[in-house]
C-alpha positions as CSV (number, residue, x, y, z in Angstrom):
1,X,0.0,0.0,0.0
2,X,1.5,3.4,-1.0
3,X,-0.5,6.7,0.1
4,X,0.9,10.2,-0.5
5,X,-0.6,12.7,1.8
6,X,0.8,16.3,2.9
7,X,0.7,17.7,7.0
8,X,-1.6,19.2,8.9
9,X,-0.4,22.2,7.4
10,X,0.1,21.8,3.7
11,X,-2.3,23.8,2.4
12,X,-0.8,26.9,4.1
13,X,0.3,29.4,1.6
14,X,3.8,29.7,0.7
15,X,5.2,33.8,0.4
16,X,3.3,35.9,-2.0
17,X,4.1,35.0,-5.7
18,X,6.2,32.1,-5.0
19,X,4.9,28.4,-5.1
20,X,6.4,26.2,-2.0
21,X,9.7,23.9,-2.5
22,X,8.5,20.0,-1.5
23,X,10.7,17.8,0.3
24,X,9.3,14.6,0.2
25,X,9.5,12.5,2.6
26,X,8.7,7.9,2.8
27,X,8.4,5.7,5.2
28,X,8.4,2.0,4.8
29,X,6.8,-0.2,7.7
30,X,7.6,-3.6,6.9
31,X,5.2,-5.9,8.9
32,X,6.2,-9.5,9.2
33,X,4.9,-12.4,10.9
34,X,6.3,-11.5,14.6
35,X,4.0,-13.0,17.7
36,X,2.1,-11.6,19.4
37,X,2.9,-9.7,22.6
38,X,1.6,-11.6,25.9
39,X,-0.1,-8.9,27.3
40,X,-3.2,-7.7,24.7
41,X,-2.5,-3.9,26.3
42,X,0.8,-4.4,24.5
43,X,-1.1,-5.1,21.0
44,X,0.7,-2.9,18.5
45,X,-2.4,-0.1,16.9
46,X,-2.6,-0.4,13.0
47,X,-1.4,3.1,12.4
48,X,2.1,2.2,14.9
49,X,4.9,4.2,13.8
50,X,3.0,6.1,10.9
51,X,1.3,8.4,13.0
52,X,4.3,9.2,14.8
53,X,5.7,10.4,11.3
54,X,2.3,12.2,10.5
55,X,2.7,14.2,13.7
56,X,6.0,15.0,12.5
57,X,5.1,16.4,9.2
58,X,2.3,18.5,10.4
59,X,5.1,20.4,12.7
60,X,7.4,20.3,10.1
61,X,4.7,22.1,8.2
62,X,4.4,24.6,10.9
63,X,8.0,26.1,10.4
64,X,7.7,25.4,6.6
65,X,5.3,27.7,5.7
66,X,7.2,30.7,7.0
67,X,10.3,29.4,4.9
68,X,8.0,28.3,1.7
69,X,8.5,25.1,2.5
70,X,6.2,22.2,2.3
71,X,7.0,18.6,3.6
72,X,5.0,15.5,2.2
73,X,4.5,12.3,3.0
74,X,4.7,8.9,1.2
75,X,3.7,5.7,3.2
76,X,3.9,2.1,2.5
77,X,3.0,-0.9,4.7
78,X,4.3,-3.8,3.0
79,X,5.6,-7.2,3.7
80,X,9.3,-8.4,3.9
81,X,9.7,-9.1,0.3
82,X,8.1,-6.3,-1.3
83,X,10.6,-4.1,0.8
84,X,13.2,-3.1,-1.4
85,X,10.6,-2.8,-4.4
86,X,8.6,0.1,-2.0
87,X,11.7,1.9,-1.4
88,X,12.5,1.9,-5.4
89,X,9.3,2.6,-5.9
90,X,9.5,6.1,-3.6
91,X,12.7,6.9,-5.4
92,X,11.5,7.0,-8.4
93,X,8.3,9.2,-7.3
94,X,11.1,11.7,-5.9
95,X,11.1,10.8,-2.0
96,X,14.5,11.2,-1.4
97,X,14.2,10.9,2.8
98,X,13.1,7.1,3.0
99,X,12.1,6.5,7.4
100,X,12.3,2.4,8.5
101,X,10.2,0.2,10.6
102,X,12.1,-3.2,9.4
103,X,14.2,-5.8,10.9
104,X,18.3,-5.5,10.5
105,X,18.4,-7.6,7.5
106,X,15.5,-5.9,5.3
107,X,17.0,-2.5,6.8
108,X,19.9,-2.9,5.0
109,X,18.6,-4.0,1.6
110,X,16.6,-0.8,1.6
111,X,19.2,1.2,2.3
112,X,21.9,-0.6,-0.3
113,X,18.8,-1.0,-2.7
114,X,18.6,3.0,-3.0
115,X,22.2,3.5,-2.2
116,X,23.1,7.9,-2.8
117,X,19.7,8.2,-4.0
118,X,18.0,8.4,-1.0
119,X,19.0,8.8,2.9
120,X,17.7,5.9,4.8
121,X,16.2,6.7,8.5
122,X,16.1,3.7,10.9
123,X,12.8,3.4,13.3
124,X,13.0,0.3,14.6
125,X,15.9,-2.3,14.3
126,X,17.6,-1.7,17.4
127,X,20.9,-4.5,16.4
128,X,24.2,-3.2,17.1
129,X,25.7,-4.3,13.9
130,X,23.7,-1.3,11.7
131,X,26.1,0.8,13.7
132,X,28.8,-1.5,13.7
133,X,30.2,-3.8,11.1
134,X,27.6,-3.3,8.6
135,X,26.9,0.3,8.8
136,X,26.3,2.2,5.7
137,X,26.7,6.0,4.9
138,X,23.6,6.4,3.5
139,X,22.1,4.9,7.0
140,X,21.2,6.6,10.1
141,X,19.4,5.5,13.3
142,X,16.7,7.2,15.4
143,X,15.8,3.6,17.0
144,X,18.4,3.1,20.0
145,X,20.9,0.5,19.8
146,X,20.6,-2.7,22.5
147,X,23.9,-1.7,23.8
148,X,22.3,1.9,23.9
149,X,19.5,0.8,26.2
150,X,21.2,-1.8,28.5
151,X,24.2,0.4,29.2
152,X,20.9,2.5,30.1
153,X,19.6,0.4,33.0
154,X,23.3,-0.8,33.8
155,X,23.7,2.7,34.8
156,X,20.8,3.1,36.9
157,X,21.0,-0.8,38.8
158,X,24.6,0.8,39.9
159,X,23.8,3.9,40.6
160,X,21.2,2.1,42.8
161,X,23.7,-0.5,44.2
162,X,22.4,-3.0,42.4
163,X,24.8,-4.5,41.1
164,X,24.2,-8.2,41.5
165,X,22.7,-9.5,38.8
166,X,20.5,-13.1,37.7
167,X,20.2,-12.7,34.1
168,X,17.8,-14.8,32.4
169,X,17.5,-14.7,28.5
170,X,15.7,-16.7,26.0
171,X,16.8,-19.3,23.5
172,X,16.1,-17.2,20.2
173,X,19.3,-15.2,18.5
174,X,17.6,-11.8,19.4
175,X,17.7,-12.9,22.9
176,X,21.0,-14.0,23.1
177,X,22.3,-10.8,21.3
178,X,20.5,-8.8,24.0
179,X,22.3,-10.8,26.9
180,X,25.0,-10.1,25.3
181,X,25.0,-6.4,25.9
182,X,24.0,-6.8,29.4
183,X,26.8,-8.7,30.0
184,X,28.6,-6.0,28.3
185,X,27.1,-3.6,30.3
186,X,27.5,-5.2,33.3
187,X,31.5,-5.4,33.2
188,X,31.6,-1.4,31.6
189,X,29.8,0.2,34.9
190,X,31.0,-2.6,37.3
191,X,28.0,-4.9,38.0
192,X,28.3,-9.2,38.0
193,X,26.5,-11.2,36.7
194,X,26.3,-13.9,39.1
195,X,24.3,-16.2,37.4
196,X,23.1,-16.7,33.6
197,X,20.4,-18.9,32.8
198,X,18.5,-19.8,29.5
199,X,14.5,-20.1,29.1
200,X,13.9,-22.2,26.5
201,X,11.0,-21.4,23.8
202,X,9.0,-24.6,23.9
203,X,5.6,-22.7,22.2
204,X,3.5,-23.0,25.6
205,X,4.3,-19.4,26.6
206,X,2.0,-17.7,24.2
207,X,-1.2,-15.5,25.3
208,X,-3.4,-18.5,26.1
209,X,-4.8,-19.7,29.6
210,X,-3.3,-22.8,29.6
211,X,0.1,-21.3,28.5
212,X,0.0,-18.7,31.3
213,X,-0.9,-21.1,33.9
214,X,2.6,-23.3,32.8
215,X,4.6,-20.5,32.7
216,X,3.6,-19.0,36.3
217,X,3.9,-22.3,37.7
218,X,7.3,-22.7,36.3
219,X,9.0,-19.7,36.8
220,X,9.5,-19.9,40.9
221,X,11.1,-23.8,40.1
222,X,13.0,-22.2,36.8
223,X,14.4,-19.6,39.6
224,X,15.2,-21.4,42.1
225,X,18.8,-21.7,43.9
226,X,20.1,-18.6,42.3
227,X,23.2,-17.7,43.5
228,X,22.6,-14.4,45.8
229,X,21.4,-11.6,43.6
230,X,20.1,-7.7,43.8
231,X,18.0,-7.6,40.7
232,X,16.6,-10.0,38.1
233,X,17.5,-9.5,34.2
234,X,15.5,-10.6,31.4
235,X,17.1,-10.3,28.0
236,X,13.8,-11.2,26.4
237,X,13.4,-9.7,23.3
238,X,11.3,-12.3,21.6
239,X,8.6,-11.8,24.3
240,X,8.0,-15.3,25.2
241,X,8.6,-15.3,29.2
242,X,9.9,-12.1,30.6
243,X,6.6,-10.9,31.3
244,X,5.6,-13.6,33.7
245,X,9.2,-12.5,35.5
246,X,7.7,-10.2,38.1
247,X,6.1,-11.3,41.1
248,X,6.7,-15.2,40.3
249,X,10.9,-15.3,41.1
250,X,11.6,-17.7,44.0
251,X,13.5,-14.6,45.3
252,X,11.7,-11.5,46.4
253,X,13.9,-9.0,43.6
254,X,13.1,-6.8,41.3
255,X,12.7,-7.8,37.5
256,X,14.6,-5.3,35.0
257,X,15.3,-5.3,31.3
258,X,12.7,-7.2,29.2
259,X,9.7,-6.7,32.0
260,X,9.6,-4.9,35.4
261,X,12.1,-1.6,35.0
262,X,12.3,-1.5,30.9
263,X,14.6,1.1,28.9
264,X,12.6,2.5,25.9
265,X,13.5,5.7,23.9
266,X,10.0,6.8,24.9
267,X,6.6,6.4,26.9
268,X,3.4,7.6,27.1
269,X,4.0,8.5,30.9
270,X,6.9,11.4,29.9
271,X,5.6,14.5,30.9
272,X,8.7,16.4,31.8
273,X,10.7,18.8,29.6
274,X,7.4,19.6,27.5
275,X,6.7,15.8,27.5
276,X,2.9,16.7,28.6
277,X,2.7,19.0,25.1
278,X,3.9,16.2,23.0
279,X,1.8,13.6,24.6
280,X,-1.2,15.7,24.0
281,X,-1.0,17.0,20.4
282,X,-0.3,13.1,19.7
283,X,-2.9,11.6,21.3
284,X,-5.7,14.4,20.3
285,X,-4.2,13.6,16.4
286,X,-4.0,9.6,16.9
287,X,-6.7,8.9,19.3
288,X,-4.3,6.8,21.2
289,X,-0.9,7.4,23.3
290,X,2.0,7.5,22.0
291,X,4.7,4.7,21.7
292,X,8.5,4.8,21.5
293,X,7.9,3.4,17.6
294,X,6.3,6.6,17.0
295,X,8.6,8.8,18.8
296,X,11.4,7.4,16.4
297,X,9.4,8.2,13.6
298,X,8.5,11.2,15.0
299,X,12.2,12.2,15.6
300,X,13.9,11.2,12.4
301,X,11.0,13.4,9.7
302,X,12.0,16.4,12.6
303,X,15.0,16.0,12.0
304,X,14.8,16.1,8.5
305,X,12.8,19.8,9.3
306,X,15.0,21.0,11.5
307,X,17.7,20.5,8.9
308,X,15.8,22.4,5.8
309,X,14.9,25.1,8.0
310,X,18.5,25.7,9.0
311,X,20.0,25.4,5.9
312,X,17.2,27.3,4.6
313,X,16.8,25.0,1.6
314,X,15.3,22.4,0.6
315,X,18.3,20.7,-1.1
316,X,18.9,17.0,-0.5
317,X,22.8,17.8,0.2
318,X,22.6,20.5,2.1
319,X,19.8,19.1,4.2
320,X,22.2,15.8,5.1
321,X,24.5,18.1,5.9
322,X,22.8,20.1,8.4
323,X,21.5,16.9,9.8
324,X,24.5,14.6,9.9
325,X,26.4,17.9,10.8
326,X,27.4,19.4,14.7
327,X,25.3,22.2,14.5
328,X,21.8,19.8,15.3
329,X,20.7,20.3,18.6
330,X,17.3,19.2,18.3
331,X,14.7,19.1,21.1
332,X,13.0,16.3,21.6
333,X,11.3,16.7,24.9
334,X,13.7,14.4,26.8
335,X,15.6,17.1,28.1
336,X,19.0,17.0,26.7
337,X,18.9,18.2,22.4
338,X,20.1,15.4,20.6
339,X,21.7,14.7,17.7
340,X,23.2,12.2,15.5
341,X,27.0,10.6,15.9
342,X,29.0,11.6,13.1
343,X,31.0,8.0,13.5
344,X,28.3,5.5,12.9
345,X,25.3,8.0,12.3
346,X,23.0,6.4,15.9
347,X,20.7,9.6,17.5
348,X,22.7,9.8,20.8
349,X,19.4,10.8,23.3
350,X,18.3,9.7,27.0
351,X,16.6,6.8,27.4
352,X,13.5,6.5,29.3
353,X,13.4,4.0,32.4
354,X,9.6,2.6,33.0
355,X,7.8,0.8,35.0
356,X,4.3,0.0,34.9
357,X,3.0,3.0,34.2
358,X,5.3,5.1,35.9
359,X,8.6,7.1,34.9
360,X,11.4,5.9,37.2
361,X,14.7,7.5,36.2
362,X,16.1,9.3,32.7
363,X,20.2,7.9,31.5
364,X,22.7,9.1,31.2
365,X,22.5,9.3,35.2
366,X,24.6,12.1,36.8
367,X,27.8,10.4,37.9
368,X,28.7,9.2,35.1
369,X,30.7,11.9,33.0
370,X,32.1,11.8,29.5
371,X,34.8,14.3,27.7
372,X,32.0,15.7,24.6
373,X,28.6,14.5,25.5
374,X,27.2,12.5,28.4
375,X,24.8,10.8,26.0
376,X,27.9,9.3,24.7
377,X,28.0,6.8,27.4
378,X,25.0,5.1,26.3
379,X,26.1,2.7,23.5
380,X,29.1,2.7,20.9
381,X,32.1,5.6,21.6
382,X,34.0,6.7,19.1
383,X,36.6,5.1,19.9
384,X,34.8,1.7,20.5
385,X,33.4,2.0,17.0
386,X,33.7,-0.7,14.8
387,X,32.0,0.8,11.7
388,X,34.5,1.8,8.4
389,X,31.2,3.6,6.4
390,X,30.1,6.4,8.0
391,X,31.4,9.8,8.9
């Protein structure tokens, strides 16, 4: 499905005698055949993502038409293997800006499928590698990085003295990759692991009575005879147990990571820094609140804005420029700007630490300090990087 529609404010005139410049804008959400999440308040809304990005076209608008500008916007909801074809397919109408909600491997077809033709956006796929090992120049990333987000809670748990921790991951590849990282983590801000343990995906966990019933029965035995621990860690990115974590551990702890206390690049609970302003134009627009997906969306088409406006043009160069560039400082009602690293092209931004429905804490947390940006210790430093593309 391919729609073309303008903002909120499209139809605003441009200065006397002069027709608007377009910059056209796409995103792509591929939709696969992921499970479903086991709580049904977690069931992602049909418009997820995409009316993050229509939110962010209508402000875009807002500036534009004092700069006879006009922003646009092509979307496409497709599955994996009509992908690259939908990103061709907006080349070729002129969309030049080309947002992702796609998994690592379709991510980077799109963005090698369009090559210098387009600047590819990345919304979702949170794998290190994109910033890493297969980063490309024509890629950049408002969706965090794992190591972004667990270096997030690692910061917290030892800031709280927490720094004993029972990680549990599942038996898919995402899974492990995430444990990973909060092993990682865990030896960069001093915290143990003092125990690592696998849940195995045997298909019973899904959202059904039966498979609740045999997952809450299991998960004080699974527990059990931990070596002594602060916190509980679920690197569960597959959602097939970390849920049923809380309130079921043989131990009395805390759950963190995957369930309980979960980093997330946004919530619908942020109310600070102009949070409350946000939350409401979304919701009066979408009907709905508003989820991290959407933020990214949200973040990457105003960053695209923010980069016309100041270059004053609407020139696919000189936009990159200003956006890839150290100038951006762009607010994004998390309280520090943020911007994007010139080494491997990730939005460096605080992360968001939730629980429930509750905001618990914002990283970077105070102590920790670092030489150009404190957002830099969240994820990949420069010199930590492994990427040879970018920059």
């Amino acid at each position: 499905m391919l729609a073309l529609a303008g903002g909120a404010a499209a139809d605003a005139p441009a200065p006397a005698g002069k027709a608007p410049e377009v910059v056209a804008i796409g995103i792509i959400r591929v939709d696969g055949k992921a499970p479903l999440p086991l709580s049904r308040l977690r069931l992602p809304p049909p418009d997820l993502g995409l009316a993050g990005a229509a939110l962010a076209i209508a402000d875009n608008n807002t500036t534009g038409r004092f700069m006879g500008q006009e922003f646009t916007l092509a979307t496409a909801t497709v599955p994996p293997e009509q992908a690259v074809s939908a990103a061709d397919d907006m080349v070729a109408q002129g969309v030049r800006f080309i947002v992702t909600m796609a998994d690592a491997d379709t991510t980077l077809a799109m963005a090698d499928a369009v090559g210098d033709k387009a600047l590819v956006m990345n919304a979702l796929a949170p794998d290190d590698r994109l910033r890493g090992a297969d980063c490309r120049p024509n890629l950049l990333h408002t969706a965090p990085s794992r190591s972004m987000l667990t270096d997030a809670l690692a910061q917290y748990l030892v800031t709280m003295r927490w720094d004993k921790w029972f990680l549990i991951e599942g038996s898919h590849p995402a899974d492990k990759d995430l444990a990973e990282h909060y092993k990682a983590s865990a030896a960069k801000f001093g915290a143990k692991v003092v125990e690592e343990r696998v849940f195995e995906d045997t298909g019973g966990a899904r959202r059904t009575d039966s498979g609740t019933v045999q997952v809450q029965k299991q998960m004080p035995v699974f527990t059990q005879s931990a070596p002594e621990h602060d916190v509980v860690i679920a690197a569960d990115e597959s959602n097939v147990f970390a849920a049923y974590l809380p309130y079921h551990s043989w131990e009395p702890r805390p759950v963190a990571g995957s369930a309980g206390l979960e980093p997330m690049s946004w919530h619908a609970a942020q109310e600070a820094w102009g949070g409350t302003q946000m939350q409401s134009r979304f919701e009066k627009q979408a009907a709905r609140p508003m989820r991290a997906e959407d933020w990214n969306t949200w973040v990457a088409i105003r960053a695209l804005g923010e980069g016309a406006t100041r270059a004053r043009s609407t020139d696919f160069d000189k936009i990159v420029g200003y956006v890839e560039g150290p100038d951006l400082k762009l607010g994004a009602f998390k309280g520090d700007p943020v911007s994007f690293r010139a080494w491997d092209g990730q939005l460096r931004q605080p992360i968001l630490l939730v629980a429930g429905d509750m905001m618990v804490s914002v990283s970077p947390q105070d102590a920790f300090v670092h030489q150009v940006s404190t957002l830099d210790t969240l994820g990949t430093d420069q010199p930590e990087t492994t990427c040879k593309n970018h920059g």
